[in-house]
C-alpha angles and dihedrals in degrees: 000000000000104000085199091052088105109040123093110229097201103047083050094054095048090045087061106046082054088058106042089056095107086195099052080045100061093037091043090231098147104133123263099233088054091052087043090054094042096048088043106032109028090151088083098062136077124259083238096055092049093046089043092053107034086053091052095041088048089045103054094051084068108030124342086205091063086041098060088035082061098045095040080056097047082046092058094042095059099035104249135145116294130244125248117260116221 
């Protein structure tokens, strides 16, 4: 049995890009259908975009400087571009 055979590589990637915007996380400015769509239909996304979400979201409730420390980390583990220091 696929274990991807459920999960929508588009709208993960998208999801992603839409977290990783340090800018959209500390504003909160991730857009509602795509909350909508996490929080009804998880099955379509990754494990590491849960993960990835559910730890900044987490995060920023708490600090948003521990939650862009976090995602500036994840960013360098996986290779992507870095974020902007200002």
């Amino acid at each position: 049995m696929n274990l991807h055979g459920f999960h929508h590589t588009k709208l993960d990637s998208n999801f992603q890009k839409a977290i990783c915007d340090p800018f959209k996380l500390v504003s909160g400015g991730i857009n509602e259908n795509l909350k909508v769509i996490f929080s009804s239909c998880a099955f379509l996304f990754s494990f590491n975009t849960k993960l990835l979400y559910l730890k900044l979201i987490s995060f920023i409730s708490v600090d948003s400087l521990r939650a862009l420390n976090f995602l500036r980390q994840y960013m360098k583990k996986t290779g992507k571009k870095q974020l902007n220091q200002r």
